[in-house]
PDB file with SEQRES, HELIX, SHEET and CRYST1 records, atoms N, CA, C and O in Angstrom:
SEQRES   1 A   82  UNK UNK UNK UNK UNK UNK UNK UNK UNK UNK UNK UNK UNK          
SEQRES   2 A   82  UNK UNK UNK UNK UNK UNK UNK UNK UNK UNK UNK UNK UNK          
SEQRES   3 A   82  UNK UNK UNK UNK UNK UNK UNK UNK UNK UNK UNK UNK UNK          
SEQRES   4 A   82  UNK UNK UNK UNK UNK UNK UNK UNK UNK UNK UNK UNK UNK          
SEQRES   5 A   82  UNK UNK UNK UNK UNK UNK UNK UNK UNK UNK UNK UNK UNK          
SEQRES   6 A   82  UNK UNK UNK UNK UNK UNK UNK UNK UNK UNK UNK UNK UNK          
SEQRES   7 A   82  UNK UNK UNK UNK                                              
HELIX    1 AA1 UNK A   15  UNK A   30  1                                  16    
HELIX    2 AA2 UNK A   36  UNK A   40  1                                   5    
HELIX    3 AA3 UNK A   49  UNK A   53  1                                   5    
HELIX    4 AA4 UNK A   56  UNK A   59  1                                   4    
HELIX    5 AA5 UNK A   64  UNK A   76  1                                  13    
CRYST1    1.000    1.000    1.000  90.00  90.00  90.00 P 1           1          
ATOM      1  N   UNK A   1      59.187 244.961  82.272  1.00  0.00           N  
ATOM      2  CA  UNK A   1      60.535 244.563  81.957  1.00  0.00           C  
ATOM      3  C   UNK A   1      60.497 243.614  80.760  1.00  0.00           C  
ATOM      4  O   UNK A   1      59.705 242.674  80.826  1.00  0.00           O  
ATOM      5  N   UNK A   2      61.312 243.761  79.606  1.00  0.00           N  
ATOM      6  CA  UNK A   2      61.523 243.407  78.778  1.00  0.00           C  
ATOM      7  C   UNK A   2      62.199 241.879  78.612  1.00  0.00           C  
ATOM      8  O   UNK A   2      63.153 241.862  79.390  1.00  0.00           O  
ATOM      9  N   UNK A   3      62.127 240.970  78.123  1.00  0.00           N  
ATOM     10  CA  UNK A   3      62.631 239.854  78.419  1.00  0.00           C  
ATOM     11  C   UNK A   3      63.765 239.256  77.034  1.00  0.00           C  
ATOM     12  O   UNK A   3      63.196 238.817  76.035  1.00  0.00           O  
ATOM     13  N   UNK A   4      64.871 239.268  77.046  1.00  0.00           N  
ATOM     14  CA  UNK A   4      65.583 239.699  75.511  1.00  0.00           C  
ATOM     15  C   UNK A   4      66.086 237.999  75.697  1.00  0.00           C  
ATOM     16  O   UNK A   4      66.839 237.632  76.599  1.00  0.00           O  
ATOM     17  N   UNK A   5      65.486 237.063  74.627  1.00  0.00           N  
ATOM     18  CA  UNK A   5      65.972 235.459  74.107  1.00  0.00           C  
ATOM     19  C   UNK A   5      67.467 236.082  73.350  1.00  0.00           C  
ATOM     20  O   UNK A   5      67.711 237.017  72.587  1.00  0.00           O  
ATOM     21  N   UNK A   6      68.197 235.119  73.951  1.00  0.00           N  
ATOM     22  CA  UNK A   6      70.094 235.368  73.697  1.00  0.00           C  
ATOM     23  C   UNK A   6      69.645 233.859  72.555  1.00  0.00           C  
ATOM     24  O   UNK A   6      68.946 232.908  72.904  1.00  0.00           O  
ATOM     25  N   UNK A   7      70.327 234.065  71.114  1.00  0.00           N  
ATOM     26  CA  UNK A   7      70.106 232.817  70.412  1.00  0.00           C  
ATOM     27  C   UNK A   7      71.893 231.582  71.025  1.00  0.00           C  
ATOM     28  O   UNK A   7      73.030 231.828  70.622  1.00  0.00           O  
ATOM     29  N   UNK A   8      71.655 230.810  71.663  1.00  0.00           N  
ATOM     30  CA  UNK A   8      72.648 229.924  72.168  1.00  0.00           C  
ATOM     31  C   UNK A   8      73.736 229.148  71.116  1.00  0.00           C  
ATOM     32  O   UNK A   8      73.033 228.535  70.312  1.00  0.00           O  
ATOM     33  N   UNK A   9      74.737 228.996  70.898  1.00  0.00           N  
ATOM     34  CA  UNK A   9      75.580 228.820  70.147  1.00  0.00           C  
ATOM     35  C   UNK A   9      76.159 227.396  70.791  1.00  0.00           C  
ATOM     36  O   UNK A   9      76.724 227.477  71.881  1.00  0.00           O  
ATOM     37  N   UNK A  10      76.057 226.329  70.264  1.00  0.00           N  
ATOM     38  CA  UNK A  10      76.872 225.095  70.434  1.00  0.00           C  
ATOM     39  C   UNK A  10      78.363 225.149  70.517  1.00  0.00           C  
ATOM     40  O   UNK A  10      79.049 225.831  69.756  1.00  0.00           O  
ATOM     41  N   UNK A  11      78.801 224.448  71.413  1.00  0.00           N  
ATOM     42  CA  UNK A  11      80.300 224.209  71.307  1.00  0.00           C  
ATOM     43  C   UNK A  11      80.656 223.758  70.016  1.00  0.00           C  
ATOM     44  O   UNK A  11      79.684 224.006  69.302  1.00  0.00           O  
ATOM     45  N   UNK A  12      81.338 223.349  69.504  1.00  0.00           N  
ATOM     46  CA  UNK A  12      82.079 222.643  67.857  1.00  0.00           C  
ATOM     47  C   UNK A  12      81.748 221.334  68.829  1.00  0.00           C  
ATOM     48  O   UNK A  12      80.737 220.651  68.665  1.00  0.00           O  
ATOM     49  N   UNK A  13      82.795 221.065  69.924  1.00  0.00           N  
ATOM     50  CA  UNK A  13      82.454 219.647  70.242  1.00  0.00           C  
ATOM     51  C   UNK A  13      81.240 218.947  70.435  1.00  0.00           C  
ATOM     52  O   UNK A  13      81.101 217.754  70.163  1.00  0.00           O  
ATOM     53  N   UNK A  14      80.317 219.716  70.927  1.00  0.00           N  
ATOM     54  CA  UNK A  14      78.962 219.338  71.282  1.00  0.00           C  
ATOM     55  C   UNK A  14      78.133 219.230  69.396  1.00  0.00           C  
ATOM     56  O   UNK A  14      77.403 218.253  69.232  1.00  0.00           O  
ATOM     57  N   UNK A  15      78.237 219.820  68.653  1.00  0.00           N  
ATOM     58  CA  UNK A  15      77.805 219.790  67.522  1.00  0.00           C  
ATOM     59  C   UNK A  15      78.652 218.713  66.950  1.00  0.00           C  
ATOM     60  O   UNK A  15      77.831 217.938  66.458  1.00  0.00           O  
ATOM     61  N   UNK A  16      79.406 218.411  66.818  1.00  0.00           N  
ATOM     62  CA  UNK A  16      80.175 217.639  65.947  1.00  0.00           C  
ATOM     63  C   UNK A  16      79.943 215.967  66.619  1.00  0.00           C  
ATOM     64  O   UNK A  16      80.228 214.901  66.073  1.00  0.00           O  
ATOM     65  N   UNK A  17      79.240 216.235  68.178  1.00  0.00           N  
ATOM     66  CA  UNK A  17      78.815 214.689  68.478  1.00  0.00           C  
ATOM     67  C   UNK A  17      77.579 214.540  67.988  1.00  0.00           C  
ATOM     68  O   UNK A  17      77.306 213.435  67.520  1.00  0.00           O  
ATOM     69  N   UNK A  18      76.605 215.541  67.979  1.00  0.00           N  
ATOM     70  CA  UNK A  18      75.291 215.488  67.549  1.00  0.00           C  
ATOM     71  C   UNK A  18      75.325 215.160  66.382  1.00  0.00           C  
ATOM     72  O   UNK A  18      74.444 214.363  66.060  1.00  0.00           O  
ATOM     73  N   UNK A  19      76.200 215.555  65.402  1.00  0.00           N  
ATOM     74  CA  UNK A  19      76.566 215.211  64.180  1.00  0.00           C  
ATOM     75  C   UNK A  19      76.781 213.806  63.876  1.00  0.00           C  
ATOM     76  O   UNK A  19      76.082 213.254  63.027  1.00  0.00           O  
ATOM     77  N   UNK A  20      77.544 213.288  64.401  1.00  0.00           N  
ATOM     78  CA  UNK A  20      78.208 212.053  64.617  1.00  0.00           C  
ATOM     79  C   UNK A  20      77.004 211.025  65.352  1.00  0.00           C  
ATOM     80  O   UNK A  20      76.958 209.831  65.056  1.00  0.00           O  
ATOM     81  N   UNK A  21      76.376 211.431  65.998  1.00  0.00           N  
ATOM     82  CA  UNK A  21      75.241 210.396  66.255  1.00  0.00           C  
ATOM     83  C   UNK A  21      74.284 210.014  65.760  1.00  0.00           C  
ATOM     84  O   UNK A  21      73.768 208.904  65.887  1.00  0.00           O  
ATOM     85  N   UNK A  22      73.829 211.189  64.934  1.00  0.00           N  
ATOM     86  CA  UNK A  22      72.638 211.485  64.372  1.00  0.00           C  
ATOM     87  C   UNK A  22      73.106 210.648  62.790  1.00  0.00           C  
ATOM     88  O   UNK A  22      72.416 209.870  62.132  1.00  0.00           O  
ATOM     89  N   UNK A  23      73.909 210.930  62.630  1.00  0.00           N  
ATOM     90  CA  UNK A  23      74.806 209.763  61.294  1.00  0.00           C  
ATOM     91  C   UNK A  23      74.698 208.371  61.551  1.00  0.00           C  
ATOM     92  O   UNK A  23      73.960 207.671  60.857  1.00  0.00           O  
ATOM     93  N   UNK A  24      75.498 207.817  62.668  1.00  0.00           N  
ATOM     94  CA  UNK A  24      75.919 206.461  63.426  1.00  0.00           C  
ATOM     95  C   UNK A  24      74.915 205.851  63.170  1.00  0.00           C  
ATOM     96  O   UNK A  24      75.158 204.865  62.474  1.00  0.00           O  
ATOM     97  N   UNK A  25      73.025 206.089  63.615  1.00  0.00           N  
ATOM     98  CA  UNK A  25      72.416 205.149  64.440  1.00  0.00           C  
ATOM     99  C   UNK A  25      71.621 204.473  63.078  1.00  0.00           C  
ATOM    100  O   UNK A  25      71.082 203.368  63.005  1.00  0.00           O  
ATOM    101  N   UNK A  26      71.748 205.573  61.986  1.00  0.00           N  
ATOM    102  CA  UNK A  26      70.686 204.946  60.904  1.00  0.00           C  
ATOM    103  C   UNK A  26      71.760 204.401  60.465  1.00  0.00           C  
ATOM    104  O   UNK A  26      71.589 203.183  60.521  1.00  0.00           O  
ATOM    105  N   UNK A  27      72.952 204.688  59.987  1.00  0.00           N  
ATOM    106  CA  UNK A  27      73.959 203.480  59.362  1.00  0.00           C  
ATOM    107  C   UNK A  27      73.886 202.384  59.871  1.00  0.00           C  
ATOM    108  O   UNK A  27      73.545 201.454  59.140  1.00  0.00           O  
ATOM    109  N   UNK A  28      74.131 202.166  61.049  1.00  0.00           N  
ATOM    110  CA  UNK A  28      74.043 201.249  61.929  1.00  0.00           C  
ATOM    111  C   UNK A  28      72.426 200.535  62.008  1.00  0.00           C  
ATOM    112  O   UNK A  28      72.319 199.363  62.369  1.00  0.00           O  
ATOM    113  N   UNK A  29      71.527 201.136  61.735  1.00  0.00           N  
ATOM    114  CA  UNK A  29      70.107 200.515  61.131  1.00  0.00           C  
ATOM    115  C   UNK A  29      69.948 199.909  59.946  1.00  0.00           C  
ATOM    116  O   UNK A  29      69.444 198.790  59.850  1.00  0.00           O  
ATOM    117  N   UNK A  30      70.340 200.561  59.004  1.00  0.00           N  
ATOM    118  CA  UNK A  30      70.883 200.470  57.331  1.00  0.00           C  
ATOM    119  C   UNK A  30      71.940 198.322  57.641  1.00  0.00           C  
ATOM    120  O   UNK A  30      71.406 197.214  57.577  1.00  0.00           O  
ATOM    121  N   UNK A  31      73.037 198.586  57.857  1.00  0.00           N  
ATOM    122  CA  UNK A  31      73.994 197.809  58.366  1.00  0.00           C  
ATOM    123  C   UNK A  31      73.865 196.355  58.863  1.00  0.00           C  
ATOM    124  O   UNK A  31      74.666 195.449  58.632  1.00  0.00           O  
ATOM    125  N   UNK A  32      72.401 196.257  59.789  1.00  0.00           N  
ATOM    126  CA  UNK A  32      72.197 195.529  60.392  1.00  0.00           C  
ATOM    127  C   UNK A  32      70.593 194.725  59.996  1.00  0.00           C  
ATOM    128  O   UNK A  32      70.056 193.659  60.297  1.00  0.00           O  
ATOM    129  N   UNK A  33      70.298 195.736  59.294  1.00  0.00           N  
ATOM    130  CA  UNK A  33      68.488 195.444  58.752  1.00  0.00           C  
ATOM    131  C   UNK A  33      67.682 195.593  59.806  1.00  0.00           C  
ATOM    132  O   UNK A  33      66.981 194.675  60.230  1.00  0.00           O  
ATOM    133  N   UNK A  34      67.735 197.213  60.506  1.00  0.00           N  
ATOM    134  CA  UNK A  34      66.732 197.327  61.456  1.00  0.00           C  
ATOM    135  C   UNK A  34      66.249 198.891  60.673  1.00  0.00           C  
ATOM    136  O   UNK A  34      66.946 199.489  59.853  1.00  0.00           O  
ATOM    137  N   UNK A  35      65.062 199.280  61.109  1.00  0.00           N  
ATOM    138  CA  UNK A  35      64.512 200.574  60.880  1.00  0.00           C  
ATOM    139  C   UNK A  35      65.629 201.621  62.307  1.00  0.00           C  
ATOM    140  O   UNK A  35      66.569 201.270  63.021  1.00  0.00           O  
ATOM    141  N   UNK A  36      65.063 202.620  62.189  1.00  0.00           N  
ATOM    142  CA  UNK A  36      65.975 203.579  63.175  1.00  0.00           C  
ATOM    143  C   UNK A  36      65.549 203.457  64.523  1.00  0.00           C  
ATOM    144  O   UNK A  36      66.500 203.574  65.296  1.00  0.00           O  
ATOM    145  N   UNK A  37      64.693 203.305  64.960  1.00  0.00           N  
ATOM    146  CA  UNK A  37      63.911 202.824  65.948  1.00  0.00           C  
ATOM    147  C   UNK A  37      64.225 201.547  66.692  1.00  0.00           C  
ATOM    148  O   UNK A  37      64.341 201.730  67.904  1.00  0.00           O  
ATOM    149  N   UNK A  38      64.404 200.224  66.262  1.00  0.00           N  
ATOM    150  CA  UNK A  38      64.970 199.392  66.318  1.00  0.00           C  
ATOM    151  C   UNK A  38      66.130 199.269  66.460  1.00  0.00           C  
ATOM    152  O   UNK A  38      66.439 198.352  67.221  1.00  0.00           O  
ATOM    153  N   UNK A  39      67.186 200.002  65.896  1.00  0.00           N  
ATOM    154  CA  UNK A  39      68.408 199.941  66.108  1.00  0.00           C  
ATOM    155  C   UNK A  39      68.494 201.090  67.460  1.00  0.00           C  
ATOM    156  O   UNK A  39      69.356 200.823  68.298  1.00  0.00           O  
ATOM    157  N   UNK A  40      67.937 201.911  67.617  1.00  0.00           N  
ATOM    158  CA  UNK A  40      68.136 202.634  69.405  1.00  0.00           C  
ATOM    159  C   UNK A  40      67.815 201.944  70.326  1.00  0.00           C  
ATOM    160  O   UNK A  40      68.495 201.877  71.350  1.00  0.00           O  
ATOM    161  N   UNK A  41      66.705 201.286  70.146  1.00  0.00           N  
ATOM    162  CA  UNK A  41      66.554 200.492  71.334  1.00  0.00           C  
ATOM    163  C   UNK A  41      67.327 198.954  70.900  1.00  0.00           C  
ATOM    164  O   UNK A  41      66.932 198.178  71.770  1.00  0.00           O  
ATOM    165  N   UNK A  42      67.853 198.516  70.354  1.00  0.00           N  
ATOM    166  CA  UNK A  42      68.844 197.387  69.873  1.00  0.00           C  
ATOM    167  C   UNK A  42      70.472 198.142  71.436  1.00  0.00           C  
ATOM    168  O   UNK A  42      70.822 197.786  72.561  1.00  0.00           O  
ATOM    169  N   UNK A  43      70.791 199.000  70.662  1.00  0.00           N  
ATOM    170  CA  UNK A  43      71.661 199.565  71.391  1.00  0.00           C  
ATOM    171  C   UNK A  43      71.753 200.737  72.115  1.00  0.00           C  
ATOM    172  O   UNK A  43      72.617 201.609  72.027  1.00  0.00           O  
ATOM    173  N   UNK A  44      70.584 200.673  72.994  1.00  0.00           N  
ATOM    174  CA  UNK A  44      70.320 201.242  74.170  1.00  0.00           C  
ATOM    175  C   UNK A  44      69.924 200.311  75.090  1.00  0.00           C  
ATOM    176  O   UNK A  44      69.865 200.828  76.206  1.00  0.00           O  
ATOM    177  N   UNK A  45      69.557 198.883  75.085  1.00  0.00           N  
ATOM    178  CA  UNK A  45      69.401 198.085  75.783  1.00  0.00           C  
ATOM    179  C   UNK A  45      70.621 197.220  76.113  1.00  0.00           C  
ATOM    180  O   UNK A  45      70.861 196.925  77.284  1.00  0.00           O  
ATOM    181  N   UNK A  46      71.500 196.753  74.968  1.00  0.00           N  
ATOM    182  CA  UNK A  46      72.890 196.508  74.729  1.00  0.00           C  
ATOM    183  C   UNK A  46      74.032 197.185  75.487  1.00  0.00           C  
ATOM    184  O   UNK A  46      74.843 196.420  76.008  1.00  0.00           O  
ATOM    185  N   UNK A  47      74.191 198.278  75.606  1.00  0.00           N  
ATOM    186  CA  UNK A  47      74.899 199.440  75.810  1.00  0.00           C  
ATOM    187  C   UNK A  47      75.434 199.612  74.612  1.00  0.00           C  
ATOM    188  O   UNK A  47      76.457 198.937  74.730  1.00  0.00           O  
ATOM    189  N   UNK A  48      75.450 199.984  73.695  1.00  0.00           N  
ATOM    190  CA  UNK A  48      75.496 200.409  72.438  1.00  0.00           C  
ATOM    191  C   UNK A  48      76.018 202.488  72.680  1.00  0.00           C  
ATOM    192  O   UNK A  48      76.953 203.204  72.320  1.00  0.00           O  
ATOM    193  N   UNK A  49      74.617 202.677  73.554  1.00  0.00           N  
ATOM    194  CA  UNK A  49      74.647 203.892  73.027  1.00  0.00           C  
ATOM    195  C   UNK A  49      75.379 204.351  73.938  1.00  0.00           C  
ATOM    196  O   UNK A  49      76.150 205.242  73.580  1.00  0.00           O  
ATOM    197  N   UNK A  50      75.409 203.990  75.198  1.00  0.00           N  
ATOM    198  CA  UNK A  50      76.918 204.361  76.407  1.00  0.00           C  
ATOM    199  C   UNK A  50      78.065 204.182  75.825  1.00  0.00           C  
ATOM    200  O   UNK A  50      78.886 205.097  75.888  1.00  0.00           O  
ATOM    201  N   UNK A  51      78.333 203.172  75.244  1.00  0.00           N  
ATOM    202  CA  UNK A  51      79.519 203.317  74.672  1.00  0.00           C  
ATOM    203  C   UNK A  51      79.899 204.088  73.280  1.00  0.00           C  
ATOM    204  O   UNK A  51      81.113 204.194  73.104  1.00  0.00           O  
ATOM    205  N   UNK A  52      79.036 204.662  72.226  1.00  0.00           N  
ATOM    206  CA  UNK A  52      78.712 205.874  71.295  1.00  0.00           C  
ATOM    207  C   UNK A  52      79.197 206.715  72.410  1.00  0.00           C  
ATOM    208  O   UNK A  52      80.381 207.049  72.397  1.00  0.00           O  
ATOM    209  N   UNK A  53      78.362 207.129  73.453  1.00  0.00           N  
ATOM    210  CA  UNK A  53      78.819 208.259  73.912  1.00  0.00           C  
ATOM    211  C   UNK A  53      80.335 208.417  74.556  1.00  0.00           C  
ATOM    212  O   UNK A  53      81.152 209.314  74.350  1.00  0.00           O  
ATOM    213  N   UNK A  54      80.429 207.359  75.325  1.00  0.00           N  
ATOM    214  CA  UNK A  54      81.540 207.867  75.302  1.00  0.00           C  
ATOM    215  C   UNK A  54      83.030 207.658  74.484  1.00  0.00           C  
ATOM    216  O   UNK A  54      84.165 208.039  74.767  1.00  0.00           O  
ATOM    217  N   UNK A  55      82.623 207.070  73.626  1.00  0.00           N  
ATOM    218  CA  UNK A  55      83.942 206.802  72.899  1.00  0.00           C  
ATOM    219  C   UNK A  55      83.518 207.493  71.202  1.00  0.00           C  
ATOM    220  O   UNK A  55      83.903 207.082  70.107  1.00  0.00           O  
ATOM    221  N   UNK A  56      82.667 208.573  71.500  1.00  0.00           N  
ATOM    222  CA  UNK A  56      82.167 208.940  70.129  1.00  0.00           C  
ATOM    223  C   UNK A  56      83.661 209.612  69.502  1.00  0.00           C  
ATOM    224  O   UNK A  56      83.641 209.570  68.272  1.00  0.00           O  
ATOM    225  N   UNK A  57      84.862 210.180  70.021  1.00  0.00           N  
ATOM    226  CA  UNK A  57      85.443 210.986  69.748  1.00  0.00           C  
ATOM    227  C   UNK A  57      86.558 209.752  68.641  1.00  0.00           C  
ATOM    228  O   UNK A  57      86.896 210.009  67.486  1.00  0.00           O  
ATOM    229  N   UNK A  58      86.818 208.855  69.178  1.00  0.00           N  
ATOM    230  CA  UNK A  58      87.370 207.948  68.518  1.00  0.00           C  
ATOM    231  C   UNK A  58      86.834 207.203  67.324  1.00  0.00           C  
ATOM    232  O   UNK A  58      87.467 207.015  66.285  1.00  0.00           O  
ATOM    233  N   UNK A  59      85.412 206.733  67.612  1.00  0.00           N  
ATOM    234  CA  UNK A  59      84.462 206.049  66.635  1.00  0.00           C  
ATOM    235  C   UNK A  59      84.386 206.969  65.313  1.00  0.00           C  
ATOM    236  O   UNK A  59      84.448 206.505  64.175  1.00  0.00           O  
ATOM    237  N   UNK A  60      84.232 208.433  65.643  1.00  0.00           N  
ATOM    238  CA  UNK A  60      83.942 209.123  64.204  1.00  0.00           C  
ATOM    239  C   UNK A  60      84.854 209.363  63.544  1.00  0.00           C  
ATOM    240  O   UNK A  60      84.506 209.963  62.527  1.00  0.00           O  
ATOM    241  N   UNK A  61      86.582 209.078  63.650  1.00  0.00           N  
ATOM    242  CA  UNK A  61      87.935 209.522  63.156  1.00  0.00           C  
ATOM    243  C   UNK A  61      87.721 208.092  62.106  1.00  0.00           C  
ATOM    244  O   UNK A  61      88.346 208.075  61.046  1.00  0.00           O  
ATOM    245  N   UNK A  62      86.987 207.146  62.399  1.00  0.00           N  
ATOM    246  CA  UNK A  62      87.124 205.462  61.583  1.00  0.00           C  
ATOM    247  C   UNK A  62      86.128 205.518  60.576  1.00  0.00           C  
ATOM    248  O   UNK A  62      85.335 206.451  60.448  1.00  0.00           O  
ATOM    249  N   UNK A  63      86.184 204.419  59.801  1.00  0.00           N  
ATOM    250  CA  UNK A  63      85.161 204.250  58.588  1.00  0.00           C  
ATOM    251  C   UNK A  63      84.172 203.943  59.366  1.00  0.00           C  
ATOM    252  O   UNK A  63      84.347 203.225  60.351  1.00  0.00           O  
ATOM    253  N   UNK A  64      82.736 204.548  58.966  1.00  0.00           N  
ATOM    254  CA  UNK A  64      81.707 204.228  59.468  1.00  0.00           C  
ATOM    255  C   UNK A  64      81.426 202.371  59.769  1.00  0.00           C  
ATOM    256  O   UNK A  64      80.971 201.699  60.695  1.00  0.00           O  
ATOM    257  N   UNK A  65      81.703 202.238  59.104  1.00  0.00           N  
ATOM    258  CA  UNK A  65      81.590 200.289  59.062  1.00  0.00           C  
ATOM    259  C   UNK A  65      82.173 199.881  59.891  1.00  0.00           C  
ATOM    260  O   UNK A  65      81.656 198.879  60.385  1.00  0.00           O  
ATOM    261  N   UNK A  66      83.363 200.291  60.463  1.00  0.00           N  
ATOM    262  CA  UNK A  66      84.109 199.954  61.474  1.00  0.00           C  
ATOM    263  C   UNK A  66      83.410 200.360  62.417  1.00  0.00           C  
ATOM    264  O   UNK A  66      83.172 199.420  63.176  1.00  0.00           O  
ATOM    265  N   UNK A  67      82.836 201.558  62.842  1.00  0.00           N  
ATOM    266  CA  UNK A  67      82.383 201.801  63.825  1.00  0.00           C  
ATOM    267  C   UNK A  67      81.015 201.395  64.220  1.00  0.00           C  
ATOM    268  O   UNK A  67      80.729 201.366  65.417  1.00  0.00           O  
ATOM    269  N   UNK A  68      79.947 201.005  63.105  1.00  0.00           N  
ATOM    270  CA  UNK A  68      79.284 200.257  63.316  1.00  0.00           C  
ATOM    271  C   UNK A  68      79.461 199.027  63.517  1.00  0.00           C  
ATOM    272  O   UNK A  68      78.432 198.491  63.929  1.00  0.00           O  
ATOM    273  N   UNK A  69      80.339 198.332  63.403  1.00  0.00           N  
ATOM    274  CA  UNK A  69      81.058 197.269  63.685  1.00  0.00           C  
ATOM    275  C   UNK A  69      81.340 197.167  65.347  1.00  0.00           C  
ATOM    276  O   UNK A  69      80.810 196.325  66.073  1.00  0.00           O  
ATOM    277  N   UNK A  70      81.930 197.814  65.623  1.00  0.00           N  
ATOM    278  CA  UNK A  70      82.714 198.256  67.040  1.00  0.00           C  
ATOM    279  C   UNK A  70      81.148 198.252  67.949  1.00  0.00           C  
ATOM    280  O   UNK A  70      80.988 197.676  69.025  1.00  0.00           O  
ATOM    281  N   UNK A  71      80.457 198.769  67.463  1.00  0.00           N  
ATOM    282  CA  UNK A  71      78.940 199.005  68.169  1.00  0.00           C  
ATOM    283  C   UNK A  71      78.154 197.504  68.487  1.00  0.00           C  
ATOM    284  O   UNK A  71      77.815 197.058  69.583  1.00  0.00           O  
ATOM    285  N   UNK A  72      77.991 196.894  67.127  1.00  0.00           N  
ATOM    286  CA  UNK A  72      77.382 195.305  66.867  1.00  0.00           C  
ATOM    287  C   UNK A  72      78.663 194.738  68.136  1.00  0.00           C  
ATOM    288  O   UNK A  72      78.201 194.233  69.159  1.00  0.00           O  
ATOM    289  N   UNK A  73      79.531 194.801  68.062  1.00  0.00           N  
ATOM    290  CA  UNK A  73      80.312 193.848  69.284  1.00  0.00           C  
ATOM    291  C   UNK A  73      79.924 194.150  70.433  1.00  0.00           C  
ATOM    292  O   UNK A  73      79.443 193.206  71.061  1.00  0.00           O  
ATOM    293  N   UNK A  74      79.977 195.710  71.252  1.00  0.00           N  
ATOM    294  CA  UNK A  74      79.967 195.637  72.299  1.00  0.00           C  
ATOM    295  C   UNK A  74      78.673 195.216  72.813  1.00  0.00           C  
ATOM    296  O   UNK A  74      78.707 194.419  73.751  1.00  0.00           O  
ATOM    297  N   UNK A  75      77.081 195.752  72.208  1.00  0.00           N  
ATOM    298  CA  UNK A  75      76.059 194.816  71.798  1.00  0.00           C  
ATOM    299  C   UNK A  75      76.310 193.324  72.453  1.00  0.00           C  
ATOM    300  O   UNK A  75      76.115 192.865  73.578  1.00  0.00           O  
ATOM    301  N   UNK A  76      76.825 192.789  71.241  1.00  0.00           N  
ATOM    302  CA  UNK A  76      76.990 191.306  71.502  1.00  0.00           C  
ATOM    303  C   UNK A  76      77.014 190.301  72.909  1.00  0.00           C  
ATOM    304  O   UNK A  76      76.311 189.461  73.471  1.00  0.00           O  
ATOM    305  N   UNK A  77      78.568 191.125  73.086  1.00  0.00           N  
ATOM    306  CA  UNK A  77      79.334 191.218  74.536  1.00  0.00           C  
ATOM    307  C   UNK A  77      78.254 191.553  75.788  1.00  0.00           C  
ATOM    308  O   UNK A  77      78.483 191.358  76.982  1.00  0.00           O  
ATOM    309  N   UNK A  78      77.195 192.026  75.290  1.00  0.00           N  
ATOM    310  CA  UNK A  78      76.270 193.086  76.486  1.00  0.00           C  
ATOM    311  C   UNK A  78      74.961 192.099  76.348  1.00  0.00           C  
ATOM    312  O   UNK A  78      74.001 192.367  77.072  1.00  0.00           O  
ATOM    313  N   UNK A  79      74.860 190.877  75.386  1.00  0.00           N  
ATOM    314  CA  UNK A  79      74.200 189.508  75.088  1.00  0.00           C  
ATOM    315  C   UNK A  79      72.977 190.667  74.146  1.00  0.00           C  
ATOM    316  O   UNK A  79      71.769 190.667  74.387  1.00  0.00           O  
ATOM    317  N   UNK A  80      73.435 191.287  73.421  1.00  0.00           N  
ATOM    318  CA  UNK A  80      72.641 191.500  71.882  1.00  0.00           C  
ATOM    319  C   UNK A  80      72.661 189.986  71.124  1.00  0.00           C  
ATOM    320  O   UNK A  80      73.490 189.075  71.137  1.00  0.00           O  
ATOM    321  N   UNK A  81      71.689 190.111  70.631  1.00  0.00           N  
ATOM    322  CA  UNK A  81      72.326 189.175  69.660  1.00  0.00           C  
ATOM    323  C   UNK A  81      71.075 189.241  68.283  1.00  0.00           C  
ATOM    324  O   UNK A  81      69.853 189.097  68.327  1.00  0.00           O  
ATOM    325  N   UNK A  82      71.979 189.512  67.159  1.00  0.00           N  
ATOM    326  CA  UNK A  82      71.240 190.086  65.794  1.00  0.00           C  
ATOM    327  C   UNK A  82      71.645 189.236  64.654  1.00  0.00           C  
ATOM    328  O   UNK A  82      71.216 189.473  63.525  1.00  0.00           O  
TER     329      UNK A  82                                                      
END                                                                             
């Protein structure tokens, strides 16, 4: 029996967050003077990236600065401190 790979097609929404994240975290590295690495675990320890996820739909309609902005606060709030 033959085994036939189907090539999988992303939602728009699901691509357009991958999009949007994959943008966010180095700006937000860039932004703050961390390498990319540093800034995930900056805001993955923070909740940074819980709140990316779920409020990615709003964050990417704003100027990136703002939304890296919006990120450095909740951070803060979550006792980041940079």
């Amino acid at each position: 029996m033959e085994t036939v790979l189907k090539k999988k097609r992303l939602d728009k929404e699901t691509s357009d967050r991958i999009s949007f994240v994959t943008f966010i975290i180095p700006y937000f590295a860039r932004s703050f003077k961390m390498n990319r690495q540093e800034a995930y675990q900056y805001l993955k320890k923070y909740g940074g990236i819980d709140y990316l996820f779920e409020h990615w739909w709003a964050l990417h309609t704003d100027n990136p600065f703002w939304a890296a902005r919006d990120l450095y606060e909740v951070c803060r709030k979550n006792g980041g401190l940079r």
